[in-house]
N, C-alpha and C positions, 0 to 999 in steps of 0.2 A: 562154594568157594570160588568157582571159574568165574560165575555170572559177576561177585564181588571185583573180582579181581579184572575181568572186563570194564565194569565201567570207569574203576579208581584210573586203567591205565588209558582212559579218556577226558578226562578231566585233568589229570595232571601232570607233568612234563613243563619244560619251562620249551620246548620247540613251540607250544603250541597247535602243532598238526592231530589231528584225529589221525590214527595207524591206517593204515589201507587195509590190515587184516579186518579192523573195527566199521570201516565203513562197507568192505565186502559184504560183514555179517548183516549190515541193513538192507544192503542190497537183494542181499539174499531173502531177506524176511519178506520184502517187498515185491522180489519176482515170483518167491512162493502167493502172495496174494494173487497174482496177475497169472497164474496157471490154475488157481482151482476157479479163478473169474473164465477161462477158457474154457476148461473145461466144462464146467458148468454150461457152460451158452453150448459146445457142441452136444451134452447129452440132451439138452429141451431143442435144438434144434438150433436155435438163433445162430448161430457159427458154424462156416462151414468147416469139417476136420481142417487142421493144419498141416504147414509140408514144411518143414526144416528152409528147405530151397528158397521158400519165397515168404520168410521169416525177416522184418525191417530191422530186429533185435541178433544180439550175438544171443549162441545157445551153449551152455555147458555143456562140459563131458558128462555133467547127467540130466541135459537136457530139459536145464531149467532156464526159463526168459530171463537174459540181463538187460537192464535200463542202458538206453546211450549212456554212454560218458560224460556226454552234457549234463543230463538229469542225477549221474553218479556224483558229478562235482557241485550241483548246485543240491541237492538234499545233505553233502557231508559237509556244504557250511551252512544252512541251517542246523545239522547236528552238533554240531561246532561251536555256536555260538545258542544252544538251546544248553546243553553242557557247562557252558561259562556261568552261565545262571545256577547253576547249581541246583536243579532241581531233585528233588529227592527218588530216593529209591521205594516202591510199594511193593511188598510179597502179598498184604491180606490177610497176615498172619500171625500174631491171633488175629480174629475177630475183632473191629474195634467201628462200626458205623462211624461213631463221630473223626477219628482221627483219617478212615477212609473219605470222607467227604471233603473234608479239609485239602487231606493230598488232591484228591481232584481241584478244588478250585483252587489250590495254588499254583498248579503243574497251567492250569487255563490262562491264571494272570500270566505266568512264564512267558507261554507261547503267545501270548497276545504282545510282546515286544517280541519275538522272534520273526513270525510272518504273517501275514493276511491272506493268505493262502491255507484254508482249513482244509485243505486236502490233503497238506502235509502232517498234518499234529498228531494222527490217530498214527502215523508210524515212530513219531520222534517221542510222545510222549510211554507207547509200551516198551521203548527202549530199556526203559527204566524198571522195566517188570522182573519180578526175580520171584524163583522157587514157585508156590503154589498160585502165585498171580498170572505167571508163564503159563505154567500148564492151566489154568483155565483160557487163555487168550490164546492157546494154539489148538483149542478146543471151540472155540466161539469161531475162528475164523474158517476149520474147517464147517463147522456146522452153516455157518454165511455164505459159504462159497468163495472164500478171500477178497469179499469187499465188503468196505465199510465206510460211512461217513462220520463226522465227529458227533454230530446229534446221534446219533445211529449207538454209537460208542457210549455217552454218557447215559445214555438208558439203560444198554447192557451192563455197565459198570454198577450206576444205582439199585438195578434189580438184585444184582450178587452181591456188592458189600455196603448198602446203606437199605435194605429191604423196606418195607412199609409196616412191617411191625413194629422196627425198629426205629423208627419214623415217628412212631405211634408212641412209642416209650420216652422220646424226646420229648415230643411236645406236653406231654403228661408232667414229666418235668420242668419242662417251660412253664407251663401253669399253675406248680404248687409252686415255684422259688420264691426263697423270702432270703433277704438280708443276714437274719441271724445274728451270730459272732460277727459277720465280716464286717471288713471297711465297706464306707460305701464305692469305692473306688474296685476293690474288690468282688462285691456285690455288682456292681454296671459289667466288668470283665465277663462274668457268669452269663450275665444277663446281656449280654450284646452277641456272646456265644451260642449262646442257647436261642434266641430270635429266631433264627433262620428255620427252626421247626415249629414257629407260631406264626411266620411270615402271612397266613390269611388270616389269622385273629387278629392281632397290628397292621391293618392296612394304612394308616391314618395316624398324623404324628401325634393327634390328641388322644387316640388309641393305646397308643405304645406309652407315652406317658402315665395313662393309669394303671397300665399294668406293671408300672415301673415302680409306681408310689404307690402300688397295693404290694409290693413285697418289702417295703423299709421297714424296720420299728415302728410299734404300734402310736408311739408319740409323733414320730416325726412324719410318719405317714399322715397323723391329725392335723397337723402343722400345715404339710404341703395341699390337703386337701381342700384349705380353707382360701389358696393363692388362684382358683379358677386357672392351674396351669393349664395351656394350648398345647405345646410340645413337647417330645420325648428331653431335650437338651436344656431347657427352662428346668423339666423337674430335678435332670442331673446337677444343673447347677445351683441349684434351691438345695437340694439334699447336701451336697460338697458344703456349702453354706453356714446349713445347720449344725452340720457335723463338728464345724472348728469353735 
């Protein structure tokens, strides 16, 4: 209920300001990456120990790295305007591959209006993590050493909630869809959905069209057979066609 209640009071207020408590707690997620990245480097060597004294950063009372104030002002309006977009919240929970895949590529289109700076996204977008998506991401990042890059990020994500079994179960389904009861308008929905786990069977628009007009009814699938369609978008609109 905090995590809920943390992001509602980011997103809404008619001030507009993200809270200082709200941007602390990024900061905080943030210096925690940049201390077990130290840490790390002095226990292999690469870094020599640290000294408080001759630290470029402020140190908290428990002695965790803060960001200048510059870099605190410029990631809280990135957060700020990543928040405006309304991106959704993920726990992971249930289990759902297709709906977690989906959150990833939309949280991506998000952030590709927000910055061009992909250094920033893998912190703006687990913002948004709640409940058991948290506790694995504060589990990954200890296991990383508190760094990560956004390629880096969507593999670990795919690995946990879009697996390759699961993968496997799509595209099985990808391959048996047929039309059925539906509209054809309804049937494309399915089937435009569903793609992206046939994405190396359709490489080729002549491609995806027959697997388009091999799931229609058996008549209108005969129909469209006989038009030598080239594209995926000729057979939609030959089927649309038919259909009226």
């Amino acid at each position: 209920m905090a995590d809920n209640t943390e992001n509602q009071n980011l997103e809404g207020g008619s001030s507009q300001q993200i809270g200082s408590s709200n941007v602390e707690m990024l900061m905080k997620s943030m210096a925690d990456m940049r201390q077990h990245q130290l840490l790390l480097g002095e226990r292999l060597g690469i870094l020599p120990p640290r000294h408080n004294s001759g630290s470029s950063g402020q140190v908290s009372n428990q002695g965790d790295m803060i960001m200048p104030t510059r870099n605190q002002n410029q990631l809280g309006q990135l957060l700020h305007q990543y928040l405006k977009l309304s991106p959704e919240i993920f726990s992971g929970s249930p289990p759902d591959p297709e709906k977690a895949e989906e959150w990833l590529q939309n949280a991506e289109h998000i952030l590709e209006h927000v910055s061009n700076d992909r250094g920033t996204w893998v912190n703006l977008v687990t913002f948004k993590f709640l409940g058991s998506s948290r506790d694995w991401w504060n589990a990954v990042m200890k296991a990383e050493g508190g760094t990560m890059t956004w390629n880096r990020f969507k593999d670990l994500f795919m690995d946990k909630y879009v697996p390759d079994a699961a993968r496997d179960r799509k595209f099985s389904e990808f391959m048996s869809l047929t039309k059925g009861g539906m509209s054809v308008s309804a049937y494309n929905d399915k089937f435009i959905r569903f793609s992206r786990y046939g994405a190396d069977f359709i490489t080729t628009g002549e491609a995806k069209a027959k697997r388009f007009i091999r799931g229609l009814d058996p008549e209108m699938r005969k129909h469209l057979s006989c038009l030598r369609i080239k594209t995926y978008e000729d057979s939609l609109n030959r089927s649309l066609d038919y259909e009226k």
